[in-house]
C-alpha positions in Angstrom: 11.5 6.2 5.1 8.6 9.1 4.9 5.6 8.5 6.9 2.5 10.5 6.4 -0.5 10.9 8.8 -3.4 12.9 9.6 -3.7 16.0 7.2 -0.5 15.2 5.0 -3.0 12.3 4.0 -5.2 15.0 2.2 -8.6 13.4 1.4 -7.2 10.1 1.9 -7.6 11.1 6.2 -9.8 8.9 7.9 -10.9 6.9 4.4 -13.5 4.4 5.1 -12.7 0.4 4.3 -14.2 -2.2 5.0 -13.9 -6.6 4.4 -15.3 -9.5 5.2 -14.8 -10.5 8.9 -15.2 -13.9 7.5 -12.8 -13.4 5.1 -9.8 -11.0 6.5 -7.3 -13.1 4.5 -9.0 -11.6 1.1 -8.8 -8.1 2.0 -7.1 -5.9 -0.4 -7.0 -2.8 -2.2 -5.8 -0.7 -5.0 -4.2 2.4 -4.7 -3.1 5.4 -7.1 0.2 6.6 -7.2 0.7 9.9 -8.5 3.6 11.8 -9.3 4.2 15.4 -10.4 7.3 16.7 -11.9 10.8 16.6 -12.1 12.9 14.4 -9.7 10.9 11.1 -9.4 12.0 8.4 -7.0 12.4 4.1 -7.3 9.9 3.1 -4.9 10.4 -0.6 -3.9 6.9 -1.1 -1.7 4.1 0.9 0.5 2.3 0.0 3.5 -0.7 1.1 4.4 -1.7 1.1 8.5 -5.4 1.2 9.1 -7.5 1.1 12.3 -10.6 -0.2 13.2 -12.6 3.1 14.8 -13.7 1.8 18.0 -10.2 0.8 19.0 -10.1 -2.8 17.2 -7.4 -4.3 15.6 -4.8 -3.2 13.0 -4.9 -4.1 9.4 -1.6 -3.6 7.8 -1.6 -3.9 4.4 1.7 -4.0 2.1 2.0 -2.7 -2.1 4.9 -3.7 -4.3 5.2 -1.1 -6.5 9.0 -1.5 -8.0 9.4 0.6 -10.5 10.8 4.4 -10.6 7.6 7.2 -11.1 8.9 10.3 -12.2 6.9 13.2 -14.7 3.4 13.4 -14.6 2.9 9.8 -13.9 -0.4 7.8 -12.2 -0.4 4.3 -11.6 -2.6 1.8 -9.7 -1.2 -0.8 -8.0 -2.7 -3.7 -5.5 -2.3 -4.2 -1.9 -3.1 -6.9 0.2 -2.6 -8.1 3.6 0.5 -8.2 5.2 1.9 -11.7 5.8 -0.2 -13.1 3.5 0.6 -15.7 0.3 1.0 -12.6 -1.9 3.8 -11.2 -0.1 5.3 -14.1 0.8 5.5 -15.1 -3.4 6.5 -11.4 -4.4 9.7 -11.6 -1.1 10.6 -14.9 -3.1 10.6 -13.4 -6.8 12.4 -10.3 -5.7 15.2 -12.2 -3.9 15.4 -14.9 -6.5 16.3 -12.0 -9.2 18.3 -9.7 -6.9 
Protein backbone atom coordinates (compact mmCIF):
# COMPACT_ATOMS: atom_id res chain seq x y z
CA UNK A 1 0.00 0.00 0.00
CA UNK A 2 1.62 3.67 -0.98
CA UNK A 3 0.84 6.40 1.38
CA UNK A 4 1.49 9.97 0.48
CA UNK A 5 1.77 12.97 2.86
CA UNK A 6 2.92 16.39 3.11
CA UNK A 7 4.70 17.64 -0.19
CA UNK A 8 4.20 14.26 -2.23
CA UNK A 9 0.49 15.65 -1.90
CA UNK A 10 1.53 18.62 -4.32
CA UNK A 11 -1.26 21.27 -4.17
CA UNK A 12 -3.54 18.87 -2.70
CA UNK A 13 -1.17 19.73 1.01
CA UNK A 14 -3.18 21.14 3.54
CA UNK A 15 -6.56 21.39 1.11
CA UNK A 16 -9.32 23.13 2.91
CA UNK A 17 -12.85 20.98 3.59
CA UNK A 18 -15.34 21.67 5.25
CA UNK A 19 -19.28 19.89 6.22
CA UNK A 20 -21.97 20.32 8.16
CA UNK A 21 -21.39 19.66 11.91
CA UNK A 22 -24.91 18.89 11.92
CA UNK A 23 -24.67 16.73 9.28
CA UNK A 24 -21.08 14.66 9.43
CA UNK A 25 -22.92 11.59 8.14
CA UNK A 26 -23.35 13.58 4.58
CA UNK A 27 -19.89 14.52 4.13
CA UNK A 28 -18.35 13.60 1.00
CA UNK A 29 -16.25 14.46 -1.84
CA UNK A 30 -15.11 13.82 -5.36
CA UNK A 31 -11.79 13.38 -6.24
CA UNK A 32 -9.70 13.20 -9.66
CA UNK A 33 -7.64 10.42 -10.52
CA UNK A 34 -5.04 11.00 -12.95
CA UNK A 35 -2.83 8.84 -14.64
CA UNK A 36 0.09 9.34 -17.00
CA UNK A 37 1.63 6.87 -19.19
CA UNK A 38 2.53 3.46 -19.66
CA UNK A 39 2.22 0.85 -16.86
CA UNK A 40 -1.24 1.66 -15.18
CA UNK A 41 -2.35 -0.12 -12.12
CA UNK A 42 -6.12 -1.89 -10.82
CA UNK A 43 -6.84 0.27 -8.02
CA UNK A 44 -9.54 -1.43 -5.84
CA UNK A 45 -10.32 1.81 -3.31
CA UNK A 46 -8.61 5.18 -1.65
CA UNK A 47 -8.87 6.72 1.55
CA UNK A 48 -8.44 9.89 2.30
CA UNK A 49 -7.26 10.98 6.15
CA UNK A 50 -8.09 14.51 7.04
CA UNK A 51 -7.65 16.58 10.23
CA UNK A 52 -9.46 19.12 11.85
CA UNK A 53 -6.57 22.17 12.35
CA UNK A 54 -6.83 22.91 15.86
CA UNK A 55 -6.29 19.29 16.80
CA UNK A 56 -10.03 17.94 16.46
CA UNK A 57 -11.11 14.87 15.24
CA UNK A 58 -10.30 12.65 12.20
CA UNK A 59 -12.48 12.31 9.22
CA UNK A 60 -11.63 9.36 7.21
CA UNK A 61 -13.14 9.14 4.14
CA UNK A 62 -13.02 5.95 1.80
CA UNK A 63 -13.35 5.88 -2.65
CA UNK A 64 -14.12 2.77 -4.55
CA UNK A 65 -12.55 3.25 -7.55
CA UNK A 66 -12.34 -0.55 -9.14
CA UNK A 67 -11.27 -0.28 -12.31
CA UNK A 68 -7.56 -0.40 -13.90
CA UNK A 69 -6.27 3.51 -15.00
CA UNK A 70 -3.61 3.28 -17.29
CA UNK A 71 -2.56 5.98 -20.49
CA UNK A 72 -3.46 9.37 -20.12
CA UNK A 73 -6.54 8.73 -18.14
CA UNK A 74 -8.59 11.23 -15.55
CA UNK A 75 -11.53 10.17 -13.77
CA UNK A 76 -13.62 11.55 -10.88
CA UNK A 77 -14.87 9.38 -8.51
CA UNK A 78 -16.93 9.96 -4.99
CA UNK A 79 -15.96 9.50 -1.49
CA UNK A 80 -17.79 9.48 1.46
CA UNK A 81 -17.42 8.75 5.02
CA UNK A 82 -15.96 5.77 6.28
CA UNK A 83 -18.39 3.41 7.95
CA UNK A 84 -21.09 4.79 6.55
CA UNK A 85 -24.26 3.14 4.39
CA UNK A 86 -22.27 3.66 1.18
CA UNK A 87 -19.49 1.56 2.15
CA UNK A 88 -21.24 -0.78 3.84
CA UNK A 89 -23.64 -1.38 0.30
CA UNK A 90 -20.44 -1.22 -2.02
CA UNK A 91 -18.47 -4.17 0.82
CA UNK A 92 -21.81 -6.16 0.04
CA UNK A 93 -21.78 -5.76 -3.90
CA UNK A 94 -18.08 -6.48 -4.16
CA UNK A 95 -18.29 -9.64 -2.06
CA UNK A 96 -21.56 -10.87 -3.54
CA UNK A 97 -19.72 -10.79 -7.18
CA UNK A 98 -16.20 -11.92 -6.07
Amino acid sequence: MDTFTGSSLGDCENFGMSFDPANPQDFSVEVEMEHRGFNGGQLEWGRIRASKEQGGSEVSLICYIGEKLDGDMKKIYKCSKEGGCEEKLALITSQGTA
